[in-house]
PDB file of N, CA, C and O in Angstrom, chain B, residues numbered from 101:
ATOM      1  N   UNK B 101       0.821  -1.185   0.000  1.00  0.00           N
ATOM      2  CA  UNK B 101       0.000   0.000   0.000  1.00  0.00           C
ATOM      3  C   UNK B 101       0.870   1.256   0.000  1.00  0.00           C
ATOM      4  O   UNK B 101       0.544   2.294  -0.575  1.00  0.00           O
ATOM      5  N   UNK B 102       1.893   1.100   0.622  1.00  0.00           N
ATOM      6  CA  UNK B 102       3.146   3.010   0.630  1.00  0.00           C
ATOM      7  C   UNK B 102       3.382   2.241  -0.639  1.00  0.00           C
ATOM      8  O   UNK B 102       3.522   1.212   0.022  1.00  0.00           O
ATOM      9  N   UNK B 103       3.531   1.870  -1.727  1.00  0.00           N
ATOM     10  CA  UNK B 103       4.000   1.723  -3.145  1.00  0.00           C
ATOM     11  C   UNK B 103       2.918   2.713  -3.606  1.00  0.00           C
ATOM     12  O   UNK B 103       3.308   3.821  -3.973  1.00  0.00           O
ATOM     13  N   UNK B 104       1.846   2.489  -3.625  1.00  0.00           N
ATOM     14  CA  UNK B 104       0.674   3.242  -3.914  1.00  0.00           C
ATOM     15  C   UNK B 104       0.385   4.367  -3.666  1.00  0.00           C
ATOM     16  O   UNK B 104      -0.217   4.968  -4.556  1.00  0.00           O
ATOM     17  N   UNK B 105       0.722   5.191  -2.226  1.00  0.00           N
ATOM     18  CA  UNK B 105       0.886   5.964  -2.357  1.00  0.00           C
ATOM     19  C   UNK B 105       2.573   7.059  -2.228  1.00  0.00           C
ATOM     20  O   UNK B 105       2.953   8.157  -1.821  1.00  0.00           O
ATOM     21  N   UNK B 106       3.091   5.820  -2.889  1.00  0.00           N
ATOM     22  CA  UNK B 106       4.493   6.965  -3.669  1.00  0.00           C
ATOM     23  C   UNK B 106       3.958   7.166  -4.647  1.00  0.00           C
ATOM     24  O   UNK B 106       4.107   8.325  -5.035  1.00  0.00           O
ATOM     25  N   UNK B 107       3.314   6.491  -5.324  1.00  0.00           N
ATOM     26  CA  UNK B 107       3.288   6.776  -6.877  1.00  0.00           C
ATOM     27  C   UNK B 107       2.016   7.926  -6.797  1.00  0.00           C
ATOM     28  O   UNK B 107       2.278   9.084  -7.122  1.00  0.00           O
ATOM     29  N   UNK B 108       0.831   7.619  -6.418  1.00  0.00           N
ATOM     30  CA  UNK B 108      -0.115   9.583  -5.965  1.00  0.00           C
ATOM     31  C   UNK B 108       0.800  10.174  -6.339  1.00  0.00           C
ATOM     32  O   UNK B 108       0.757  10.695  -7.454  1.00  0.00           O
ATOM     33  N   UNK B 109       2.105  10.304  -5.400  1.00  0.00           N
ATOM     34  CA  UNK B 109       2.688  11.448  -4.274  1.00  0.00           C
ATOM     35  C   UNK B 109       3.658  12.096  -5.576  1.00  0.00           C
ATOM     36  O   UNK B 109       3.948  13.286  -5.705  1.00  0.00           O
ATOM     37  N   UNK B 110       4.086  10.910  -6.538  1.00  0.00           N
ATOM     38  CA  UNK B 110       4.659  10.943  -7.756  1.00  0.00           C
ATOM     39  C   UNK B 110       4.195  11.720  -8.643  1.00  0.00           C
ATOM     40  O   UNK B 110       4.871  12.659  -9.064  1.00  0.00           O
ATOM     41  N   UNK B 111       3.133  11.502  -9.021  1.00  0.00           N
ATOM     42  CA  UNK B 111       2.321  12.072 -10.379  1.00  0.00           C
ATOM     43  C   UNK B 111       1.977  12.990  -9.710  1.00  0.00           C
ATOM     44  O   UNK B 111       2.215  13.930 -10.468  1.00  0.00           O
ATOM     45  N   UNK B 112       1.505  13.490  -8.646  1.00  0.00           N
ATOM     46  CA  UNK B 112       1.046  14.789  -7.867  1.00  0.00           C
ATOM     47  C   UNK B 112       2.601  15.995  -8.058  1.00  0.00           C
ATOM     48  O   UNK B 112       2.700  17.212  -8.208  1.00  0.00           O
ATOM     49  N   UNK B 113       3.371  15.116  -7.974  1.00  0.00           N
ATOM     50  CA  UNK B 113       5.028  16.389  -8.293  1.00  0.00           C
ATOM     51  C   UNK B 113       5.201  16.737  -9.325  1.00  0.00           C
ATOM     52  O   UNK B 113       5.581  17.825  -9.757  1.00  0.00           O
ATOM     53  N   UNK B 114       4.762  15.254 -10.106  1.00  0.00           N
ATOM     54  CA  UNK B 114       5.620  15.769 -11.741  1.00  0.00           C
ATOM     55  C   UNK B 114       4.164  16.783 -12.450  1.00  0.00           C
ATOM     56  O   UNK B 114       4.237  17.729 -13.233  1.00  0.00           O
ATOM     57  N   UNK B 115       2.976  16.181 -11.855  1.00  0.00           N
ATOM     58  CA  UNK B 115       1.962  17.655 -12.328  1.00  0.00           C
ATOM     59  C   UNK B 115       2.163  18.796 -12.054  1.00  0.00           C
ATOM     60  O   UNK B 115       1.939  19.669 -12.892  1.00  0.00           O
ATOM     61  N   UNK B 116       2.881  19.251 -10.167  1.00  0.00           N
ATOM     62  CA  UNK B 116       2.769  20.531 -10.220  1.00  0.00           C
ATOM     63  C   UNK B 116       3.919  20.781 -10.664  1.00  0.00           C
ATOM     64  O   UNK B 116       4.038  22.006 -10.687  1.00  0.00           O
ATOM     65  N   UNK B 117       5.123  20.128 -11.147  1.00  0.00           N
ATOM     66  CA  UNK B 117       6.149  20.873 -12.098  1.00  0.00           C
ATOM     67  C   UNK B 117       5.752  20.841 -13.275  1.00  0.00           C
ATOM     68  O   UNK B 117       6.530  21.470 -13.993  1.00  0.00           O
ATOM     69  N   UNK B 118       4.629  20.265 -14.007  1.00  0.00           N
ATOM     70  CA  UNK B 118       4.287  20.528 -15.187  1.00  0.00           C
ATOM     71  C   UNK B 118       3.511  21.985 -15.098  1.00  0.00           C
ATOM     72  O   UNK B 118       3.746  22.879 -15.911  1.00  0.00           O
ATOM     73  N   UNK B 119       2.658  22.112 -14.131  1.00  0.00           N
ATOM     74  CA  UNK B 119       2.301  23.216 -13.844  1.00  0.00           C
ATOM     75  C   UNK B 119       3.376  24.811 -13.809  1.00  0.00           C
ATOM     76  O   UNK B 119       3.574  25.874 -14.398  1.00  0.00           O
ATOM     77  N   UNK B 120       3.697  24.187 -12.946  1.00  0.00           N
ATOM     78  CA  UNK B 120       4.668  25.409 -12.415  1.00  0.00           C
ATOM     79  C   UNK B 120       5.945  25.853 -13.823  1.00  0.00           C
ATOM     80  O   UNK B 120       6.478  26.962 -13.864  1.00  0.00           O
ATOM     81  N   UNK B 121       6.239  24.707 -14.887  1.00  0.00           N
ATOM     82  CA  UNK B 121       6.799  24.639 -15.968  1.00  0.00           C
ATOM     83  C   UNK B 121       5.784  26.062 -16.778  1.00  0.00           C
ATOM     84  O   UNK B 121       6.224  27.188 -17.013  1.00  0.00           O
ATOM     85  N   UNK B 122       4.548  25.620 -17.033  1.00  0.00           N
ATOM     86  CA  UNK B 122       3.326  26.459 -17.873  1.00  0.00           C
ATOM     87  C   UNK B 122       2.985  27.788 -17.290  1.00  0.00           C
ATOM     88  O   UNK B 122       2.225  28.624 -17.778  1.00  0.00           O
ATOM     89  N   UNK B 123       3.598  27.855 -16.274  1.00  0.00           N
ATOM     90  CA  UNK B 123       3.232  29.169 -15.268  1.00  0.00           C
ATOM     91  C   UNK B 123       4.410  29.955 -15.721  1.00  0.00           C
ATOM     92  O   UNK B 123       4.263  31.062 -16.240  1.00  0.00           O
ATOM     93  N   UNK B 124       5.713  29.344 -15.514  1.00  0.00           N
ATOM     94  CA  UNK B 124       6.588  30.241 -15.748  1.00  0.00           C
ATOM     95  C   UNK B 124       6.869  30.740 -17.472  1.00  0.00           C
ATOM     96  O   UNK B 124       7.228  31.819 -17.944  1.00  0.00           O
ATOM     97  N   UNK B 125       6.581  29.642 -18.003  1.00  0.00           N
ATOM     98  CA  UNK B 125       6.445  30.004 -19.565  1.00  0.00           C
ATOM     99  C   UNK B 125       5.579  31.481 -19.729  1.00  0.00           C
ATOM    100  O   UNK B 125       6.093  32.492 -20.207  1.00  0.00           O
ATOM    101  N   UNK B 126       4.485  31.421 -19.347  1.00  0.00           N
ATOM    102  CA  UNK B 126       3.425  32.176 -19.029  1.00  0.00           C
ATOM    103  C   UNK B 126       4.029  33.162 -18.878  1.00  0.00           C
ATOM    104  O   UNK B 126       4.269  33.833 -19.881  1.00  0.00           O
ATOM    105  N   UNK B 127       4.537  33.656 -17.459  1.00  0.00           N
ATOM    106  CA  UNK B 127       5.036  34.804 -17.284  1.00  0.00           C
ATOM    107  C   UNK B 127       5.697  35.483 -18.095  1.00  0.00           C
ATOM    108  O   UNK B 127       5.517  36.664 -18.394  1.00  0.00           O
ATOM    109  N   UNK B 128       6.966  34.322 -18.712  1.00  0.00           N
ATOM    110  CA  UNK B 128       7.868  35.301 -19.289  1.00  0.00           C
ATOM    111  C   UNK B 128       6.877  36.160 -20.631  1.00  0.00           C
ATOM    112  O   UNK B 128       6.943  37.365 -20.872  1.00  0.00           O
ATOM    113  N   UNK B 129       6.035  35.188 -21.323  1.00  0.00           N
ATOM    114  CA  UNK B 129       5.391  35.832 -21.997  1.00  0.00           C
ATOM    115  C   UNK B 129       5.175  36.898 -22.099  1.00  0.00           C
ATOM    116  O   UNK B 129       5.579  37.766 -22.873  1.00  0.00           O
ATOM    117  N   UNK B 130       4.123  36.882 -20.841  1.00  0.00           N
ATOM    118  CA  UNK B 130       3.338  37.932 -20.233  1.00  0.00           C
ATOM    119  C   UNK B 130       4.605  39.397 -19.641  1.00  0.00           C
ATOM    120  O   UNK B 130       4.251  40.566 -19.796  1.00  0.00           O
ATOM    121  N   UNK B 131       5.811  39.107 -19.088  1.00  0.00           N
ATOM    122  CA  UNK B 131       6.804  39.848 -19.592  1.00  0.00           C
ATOM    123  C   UNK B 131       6.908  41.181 -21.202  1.00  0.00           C
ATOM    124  O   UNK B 131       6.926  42.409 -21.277  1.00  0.00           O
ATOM    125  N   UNK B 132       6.949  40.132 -22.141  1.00  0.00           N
ATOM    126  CA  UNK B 132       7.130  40.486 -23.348  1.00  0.00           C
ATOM    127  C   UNK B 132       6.498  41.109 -23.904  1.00  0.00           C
ATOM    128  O   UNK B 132       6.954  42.088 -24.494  1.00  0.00           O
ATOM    129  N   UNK B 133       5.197  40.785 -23.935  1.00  0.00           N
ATOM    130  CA  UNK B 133       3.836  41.588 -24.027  1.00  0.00           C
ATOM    131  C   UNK B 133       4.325  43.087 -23.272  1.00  0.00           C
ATOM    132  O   UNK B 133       4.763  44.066 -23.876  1.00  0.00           O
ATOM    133  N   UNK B 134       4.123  42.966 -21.819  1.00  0.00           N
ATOM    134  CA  UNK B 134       4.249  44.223 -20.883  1.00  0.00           C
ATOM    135  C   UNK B 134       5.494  45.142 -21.229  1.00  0.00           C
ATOM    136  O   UNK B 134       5.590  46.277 -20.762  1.00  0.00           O
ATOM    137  N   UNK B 135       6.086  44.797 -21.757  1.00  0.00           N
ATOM    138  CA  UNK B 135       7.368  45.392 -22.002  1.00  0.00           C
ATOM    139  C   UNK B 135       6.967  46.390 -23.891  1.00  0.00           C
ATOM    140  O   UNK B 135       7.030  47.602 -24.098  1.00  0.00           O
ATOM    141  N   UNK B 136       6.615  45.339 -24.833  1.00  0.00           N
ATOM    142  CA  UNK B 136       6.099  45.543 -25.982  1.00  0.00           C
ATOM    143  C   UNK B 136       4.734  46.771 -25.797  1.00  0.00           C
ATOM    144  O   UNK B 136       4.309  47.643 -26.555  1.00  0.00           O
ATOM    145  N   UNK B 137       4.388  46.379 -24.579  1.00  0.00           N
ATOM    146  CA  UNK B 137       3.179  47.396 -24.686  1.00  0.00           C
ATOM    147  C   UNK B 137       3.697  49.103 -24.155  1.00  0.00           C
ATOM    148  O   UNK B 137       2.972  50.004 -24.576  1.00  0.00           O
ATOM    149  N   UNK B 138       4.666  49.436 -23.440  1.00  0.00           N
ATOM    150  CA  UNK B 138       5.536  49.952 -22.737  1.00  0.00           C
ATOM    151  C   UNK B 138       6.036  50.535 -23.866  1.00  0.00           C
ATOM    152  O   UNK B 138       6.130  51.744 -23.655  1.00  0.00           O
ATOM    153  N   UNK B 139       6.372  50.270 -24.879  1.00  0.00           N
ATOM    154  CA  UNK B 139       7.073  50.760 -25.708  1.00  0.00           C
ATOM    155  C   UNK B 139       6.482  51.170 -26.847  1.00  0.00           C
ATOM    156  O   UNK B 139       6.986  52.002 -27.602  1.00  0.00           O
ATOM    157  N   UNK B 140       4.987  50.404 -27.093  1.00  0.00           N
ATOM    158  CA  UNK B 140       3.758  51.136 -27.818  1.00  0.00           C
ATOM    159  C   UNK B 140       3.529  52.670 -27.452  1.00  0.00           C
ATOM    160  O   UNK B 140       3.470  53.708 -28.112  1.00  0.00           O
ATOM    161  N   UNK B 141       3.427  52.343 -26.103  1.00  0.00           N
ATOM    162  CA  UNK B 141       3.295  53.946 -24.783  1.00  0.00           C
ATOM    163  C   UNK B 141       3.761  54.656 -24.973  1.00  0.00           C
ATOM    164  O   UNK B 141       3.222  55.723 -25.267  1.00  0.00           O
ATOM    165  N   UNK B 142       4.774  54.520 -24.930  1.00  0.00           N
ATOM    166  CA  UNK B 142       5.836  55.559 -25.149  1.00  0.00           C
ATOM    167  C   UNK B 142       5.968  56.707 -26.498  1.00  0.00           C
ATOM    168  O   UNK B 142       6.155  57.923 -26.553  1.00  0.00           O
ATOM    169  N   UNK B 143       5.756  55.569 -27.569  1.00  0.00           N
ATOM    170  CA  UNK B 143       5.623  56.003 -28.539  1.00  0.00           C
ATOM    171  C   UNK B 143       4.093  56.841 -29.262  1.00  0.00           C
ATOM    172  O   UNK B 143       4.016  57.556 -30.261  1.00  0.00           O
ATOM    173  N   UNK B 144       2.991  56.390 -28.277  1.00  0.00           N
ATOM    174  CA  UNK B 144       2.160  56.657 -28.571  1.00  0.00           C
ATOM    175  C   UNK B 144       2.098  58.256 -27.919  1.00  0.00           C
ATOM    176  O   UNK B 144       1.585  59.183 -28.545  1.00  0.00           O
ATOM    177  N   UNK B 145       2.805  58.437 -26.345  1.00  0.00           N
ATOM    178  CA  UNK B 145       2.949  59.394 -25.518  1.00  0.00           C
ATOM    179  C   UNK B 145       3.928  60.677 -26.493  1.00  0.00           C
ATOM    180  O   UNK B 145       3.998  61.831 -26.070  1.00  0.00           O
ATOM    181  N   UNK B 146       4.561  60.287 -27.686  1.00  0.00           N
ATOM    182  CA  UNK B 146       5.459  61.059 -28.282  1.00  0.00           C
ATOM    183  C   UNK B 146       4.730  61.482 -29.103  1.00  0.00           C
ATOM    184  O   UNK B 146       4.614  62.708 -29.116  1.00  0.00           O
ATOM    185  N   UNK B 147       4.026  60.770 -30.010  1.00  0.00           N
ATOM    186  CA  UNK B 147       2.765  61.324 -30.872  1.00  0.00           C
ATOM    187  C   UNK B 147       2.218  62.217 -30.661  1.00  0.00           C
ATOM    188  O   UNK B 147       2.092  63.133 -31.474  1.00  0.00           O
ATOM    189  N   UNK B 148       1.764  62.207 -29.570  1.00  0.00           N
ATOM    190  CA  UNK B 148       0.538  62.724 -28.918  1.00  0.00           C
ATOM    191  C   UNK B 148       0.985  64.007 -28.802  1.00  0.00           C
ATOM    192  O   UNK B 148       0.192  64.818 -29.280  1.00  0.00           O
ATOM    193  N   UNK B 149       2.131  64.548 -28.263  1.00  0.00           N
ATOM    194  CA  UNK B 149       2.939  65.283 -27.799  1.00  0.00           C
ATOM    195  C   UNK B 149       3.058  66.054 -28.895  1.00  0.00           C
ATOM    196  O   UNK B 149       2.693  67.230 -28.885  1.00  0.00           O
ATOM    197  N   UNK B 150       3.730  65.306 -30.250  1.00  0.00           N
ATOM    198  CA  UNK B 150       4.067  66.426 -31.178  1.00  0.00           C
ATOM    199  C   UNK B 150       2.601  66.632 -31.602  1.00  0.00           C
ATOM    200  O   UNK B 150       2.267  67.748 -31.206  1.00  0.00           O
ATOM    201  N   UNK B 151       1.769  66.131 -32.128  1.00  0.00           N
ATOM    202  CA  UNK B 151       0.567  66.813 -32.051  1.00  0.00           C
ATOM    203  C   UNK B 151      -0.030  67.405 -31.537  1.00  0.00           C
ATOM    204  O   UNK B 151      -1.113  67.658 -32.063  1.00  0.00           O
ATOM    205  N   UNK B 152       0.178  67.817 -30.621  1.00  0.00           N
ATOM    206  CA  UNK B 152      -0.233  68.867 -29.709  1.00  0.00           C
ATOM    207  C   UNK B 152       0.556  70.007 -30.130  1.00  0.00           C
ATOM    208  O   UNK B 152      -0.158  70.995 -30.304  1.00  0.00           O
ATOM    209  N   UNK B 153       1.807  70.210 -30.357  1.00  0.00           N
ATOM    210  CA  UNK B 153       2.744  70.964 -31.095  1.00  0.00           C
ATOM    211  C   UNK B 153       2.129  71.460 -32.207  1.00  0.00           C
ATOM    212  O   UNK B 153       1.928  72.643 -32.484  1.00  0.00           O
ATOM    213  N   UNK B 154       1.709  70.015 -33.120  1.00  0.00           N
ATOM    214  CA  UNK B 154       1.610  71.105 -34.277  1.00  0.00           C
ATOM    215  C   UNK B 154      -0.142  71.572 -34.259  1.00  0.00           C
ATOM    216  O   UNK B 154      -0.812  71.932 -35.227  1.00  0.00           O
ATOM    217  N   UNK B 155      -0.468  71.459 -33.185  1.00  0.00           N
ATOM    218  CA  UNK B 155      -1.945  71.984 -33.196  1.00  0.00           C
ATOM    219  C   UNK B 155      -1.945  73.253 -32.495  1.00  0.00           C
ATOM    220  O   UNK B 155      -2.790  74.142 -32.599  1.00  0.00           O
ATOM    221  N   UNK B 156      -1.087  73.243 -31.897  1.00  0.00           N
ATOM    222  CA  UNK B 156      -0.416  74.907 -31.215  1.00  0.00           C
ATOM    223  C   UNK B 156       0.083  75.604 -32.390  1.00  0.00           C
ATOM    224  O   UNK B 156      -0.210  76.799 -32.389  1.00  0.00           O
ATOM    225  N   UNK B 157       0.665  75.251 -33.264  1.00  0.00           N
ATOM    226  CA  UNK B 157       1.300  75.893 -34.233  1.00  0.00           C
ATOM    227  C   UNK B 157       0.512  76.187 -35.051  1.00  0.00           C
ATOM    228  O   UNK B 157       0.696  77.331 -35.467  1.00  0.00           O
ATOM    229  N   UNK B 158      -0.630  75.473 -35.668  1.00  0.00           N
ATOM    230  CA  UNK B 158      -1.480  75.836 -36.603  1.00  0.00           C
ATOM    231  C   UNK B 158      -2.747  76.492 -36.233  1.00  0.00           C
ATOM    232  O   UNK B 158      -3.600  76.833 -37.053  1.00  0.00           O
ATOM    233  N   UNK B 159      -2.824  76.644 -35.035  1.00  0.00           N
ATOM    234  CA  UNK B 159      -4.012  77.602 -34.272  1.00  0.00           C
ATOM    235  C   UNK B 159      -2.961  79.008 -34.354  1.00  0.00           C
ATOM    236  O   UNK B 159      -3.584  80.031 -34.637  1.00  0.00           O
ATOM    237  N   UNK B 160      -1.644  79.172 -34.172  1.00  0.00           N
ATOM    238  CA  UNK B 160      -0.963  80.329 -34.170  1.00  0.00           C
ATOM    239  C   UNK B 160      -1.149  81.226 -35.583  1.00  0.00           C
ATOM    240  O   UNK B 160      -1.448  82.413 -35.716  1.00  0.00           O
ATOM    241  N   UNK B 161      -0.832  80.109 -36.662  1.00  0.00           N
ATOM    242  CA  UNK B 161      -1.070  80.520 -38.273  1.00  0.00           C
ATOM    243  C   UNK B 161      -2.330  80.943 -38.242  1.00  0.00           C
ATOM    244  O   UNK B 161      -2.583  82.056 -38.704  1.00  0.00           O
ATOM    245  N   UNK B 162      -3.268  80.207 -37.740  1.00  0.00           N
ATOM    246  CA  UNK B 162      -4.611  80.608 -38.065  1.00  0.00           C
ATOM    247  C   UNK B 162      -5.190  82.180 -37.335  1.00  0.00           C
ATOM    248  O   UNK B 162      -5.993  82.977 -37.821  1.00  0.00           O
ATOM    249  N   UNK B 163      -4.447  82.254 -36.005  1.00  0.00           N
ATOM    250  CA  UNK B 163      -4.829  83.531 -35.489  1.00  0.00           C
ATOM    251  C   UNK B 163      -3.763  84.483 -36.397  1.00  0.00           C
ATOM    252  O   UNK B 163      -4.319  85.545 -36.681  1.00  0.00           O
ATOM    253  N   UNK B 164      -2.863  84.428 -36.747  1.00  0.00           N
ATOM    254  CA  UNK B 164      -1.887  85.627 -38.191  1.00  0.00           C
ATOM    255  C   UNK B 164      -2.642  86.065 -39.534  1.00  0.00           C
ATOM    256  O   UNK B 164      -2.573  87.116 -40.171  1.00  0.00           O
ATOM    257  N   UNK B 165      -3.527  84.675 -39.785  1.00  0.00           N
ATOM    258  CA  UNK B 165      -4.297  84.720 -41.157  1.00  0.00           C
ATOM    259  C   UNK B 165      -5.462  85.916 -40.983  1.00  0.00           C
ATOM    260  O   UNK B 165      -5.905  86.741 -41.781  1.00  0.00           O
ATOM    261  N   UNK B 166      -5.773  85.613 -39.483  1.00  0.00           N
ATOM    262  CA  UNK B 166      -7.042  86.000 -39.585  1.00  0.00           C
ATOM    263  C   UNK B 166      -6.485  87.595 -39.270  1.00  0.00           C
ATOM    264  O   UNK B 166      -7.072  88.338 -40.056  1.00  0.00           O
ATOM    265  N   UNK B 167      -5.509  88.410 -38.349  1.00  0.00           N
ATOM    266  CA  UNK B 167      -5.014  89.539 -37.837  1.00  0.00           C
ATOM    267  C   UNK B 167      -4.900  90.327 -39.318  1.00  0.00           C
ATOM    268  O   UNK B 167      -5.230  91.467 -39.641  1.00  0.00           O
ATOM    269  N   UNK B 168      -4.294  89.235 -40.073  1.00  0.00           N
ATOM    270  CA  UNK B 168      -4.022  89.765 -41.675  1.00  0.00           C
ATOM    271  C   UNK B 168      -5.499  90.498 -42.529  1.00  0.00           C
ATOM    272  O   UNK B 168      -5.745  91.561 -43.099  1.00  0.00           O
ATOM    273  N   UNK B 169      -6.163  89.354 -42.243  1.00  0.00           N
ATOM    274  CA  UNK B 169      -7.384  89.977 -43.276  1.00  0.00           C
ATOM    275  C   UNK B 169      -7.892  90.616 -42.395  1.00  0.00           C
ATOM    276  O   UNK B 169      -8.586  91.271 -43.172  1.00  0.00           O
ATOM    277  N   UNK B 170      -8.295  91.204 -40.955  1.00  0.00           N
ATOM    278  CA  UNK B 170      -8.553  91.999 -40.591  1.00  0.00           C
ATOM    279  C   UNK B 170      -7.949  93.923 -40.879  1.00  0.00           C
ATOM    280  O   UNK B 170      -8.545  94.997 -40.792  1.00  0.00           O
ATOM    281  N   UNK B 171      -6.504  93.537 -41.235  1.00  0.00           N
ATOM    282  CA  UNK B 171      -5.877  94.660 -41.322  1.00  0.00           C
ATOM    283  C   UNK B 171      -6.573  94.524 -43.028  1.00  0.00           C
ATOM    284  O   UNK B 171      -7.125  95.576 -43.350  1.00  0.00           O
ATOM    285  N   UNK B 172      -6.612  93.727 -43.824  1.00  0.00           N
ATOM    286  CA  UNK B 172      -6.820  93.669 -45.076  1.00  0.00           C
ATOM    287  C   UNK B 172      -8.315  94.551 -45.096  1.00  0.00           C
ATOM    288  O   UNK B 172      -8.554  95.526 -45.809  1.00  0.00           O
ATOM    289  N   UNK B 173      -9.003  94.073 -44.353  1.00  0.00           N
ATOM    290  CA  UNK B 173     -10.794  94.645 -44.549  1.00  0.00           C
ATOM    291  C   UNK B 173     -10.932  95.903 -44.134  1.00  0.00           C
ATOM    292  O   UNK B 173     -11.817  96.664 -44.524  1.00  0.00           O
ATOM    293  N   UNK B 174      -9.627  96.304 -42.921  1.00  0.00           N
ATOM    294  CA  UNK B 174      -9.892  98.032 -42.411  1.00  0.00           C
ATOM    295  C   UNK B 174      -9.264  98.628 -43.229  1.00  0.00           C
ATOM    296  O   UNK B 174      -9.156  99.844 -43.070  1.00  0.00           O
ATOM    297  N   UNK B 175      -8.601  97.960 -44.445  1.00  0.00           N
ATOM    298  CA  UNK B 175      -7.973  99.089 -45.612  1.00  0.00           C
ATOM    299  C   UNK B 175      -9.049  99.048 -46.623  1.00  0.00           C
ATOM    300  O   UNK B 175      -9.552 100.108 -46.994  1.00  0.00           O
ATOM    301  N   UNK B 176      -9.368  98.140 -47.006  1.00  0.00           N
ATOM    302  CA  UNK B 176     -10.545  98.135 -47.636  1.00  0.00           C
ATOM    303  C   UNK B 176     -11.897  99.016 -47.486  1.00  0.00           C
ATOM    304  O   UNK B 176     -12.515  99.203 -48.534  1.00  0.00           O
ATOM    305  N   UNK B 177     -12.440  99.595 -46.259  1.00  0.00           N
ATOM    306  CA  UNK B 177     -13.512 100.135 -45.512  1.00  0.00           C
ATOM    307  C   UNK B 177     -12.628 101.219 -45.709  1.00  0.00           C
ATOM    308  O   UNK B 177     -13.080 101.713 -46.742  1.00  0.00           O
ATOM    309  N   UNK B 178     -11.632 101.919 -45.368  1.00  0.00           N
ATOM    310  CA  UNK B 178     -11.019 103.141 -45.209  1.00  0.00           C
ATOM    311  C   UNK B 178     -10.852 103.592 -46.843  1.00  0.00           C
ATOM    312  O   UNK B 178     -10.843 104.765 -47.217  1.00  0.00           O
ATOM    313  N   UNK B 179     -10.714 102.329 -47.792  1.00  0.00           N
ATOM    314  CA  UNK B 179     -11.121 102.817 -49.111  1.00  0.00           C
ATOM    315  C   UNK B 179     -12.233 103.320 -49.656  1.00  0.00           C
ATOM    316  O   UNK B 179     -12.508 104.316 -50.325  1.00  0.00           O
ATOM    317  N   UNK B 180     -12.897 102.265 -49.151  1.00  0.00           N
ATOM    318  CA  UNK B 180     -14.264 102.610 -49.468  1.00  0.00           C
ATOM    319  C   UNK B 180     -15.052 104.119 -48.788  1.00  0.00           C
ATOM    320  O   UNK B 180     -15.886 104.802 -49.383  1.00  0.00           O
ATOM    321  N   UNK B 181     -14.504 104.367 -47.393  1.00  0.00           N
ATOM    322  CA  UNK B 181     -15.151 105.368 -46.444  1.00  0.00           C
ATOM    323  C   UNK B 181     -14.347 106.740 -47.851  1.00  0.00           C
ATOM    324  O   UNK B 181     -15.230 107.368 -48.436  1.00  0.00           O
ATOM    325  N   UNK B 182     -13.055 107.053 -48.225  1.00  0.00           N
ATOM    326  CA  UNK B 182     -12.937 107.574 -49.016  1.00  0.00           C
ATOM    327  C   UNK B 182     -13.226 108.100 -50.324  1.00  0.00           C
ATOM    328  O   UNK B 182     -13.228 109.307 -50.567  1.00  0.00           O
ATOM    329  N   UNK B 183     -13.409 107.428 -50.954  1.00  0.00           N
ATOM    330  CA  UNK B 183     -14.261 107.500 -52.109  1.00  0.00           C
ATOM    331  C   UNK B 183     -15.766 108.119 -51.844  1.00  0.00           C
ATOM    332  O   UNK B 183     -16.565 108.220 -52.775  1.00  0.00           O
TER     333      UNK B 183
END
């Protein structure tokens, strides 16, 4: 009967090192991923960034365009008030 239960006690080890084998596989995975995603981030965080840049920059052009044709329309009206 202890023959019987070495062998349980047996297949009960070599499962949880099969286990514990699939766990650690797992992790490192799950590593790689976290790391890969980290570096999506980052890059996505840089994007983001210069776009914001050039949306500052092109709201700047857009307030010059518009200062412009304003000076453009009070020469225009000061033509017109002349005549």
């Amino acid at each position: 009967m202890s023959f019987d239960v070495l062998e349980k006690l047996e297949a009960k080890i070599l499962s949880a090192v099969d286990t514990i084998d699939l766990l650690q596989m797992e992790v490192e995975e799950l590593k790689e991923l976290n790391s890969q995603l980290g570096e999506e981030n980052q890059q996505l965080k840089q994007s983001h960034t210069q776009l914001e840049q050039d949306n500052q920059q092109l709201k700047q052009q857009h307030e010059a365009w518009q200062d412009r044709l304003r000076v453009l329309l009070g020469k225009i009206d000061q033509v017109e008030e002349s005549a």
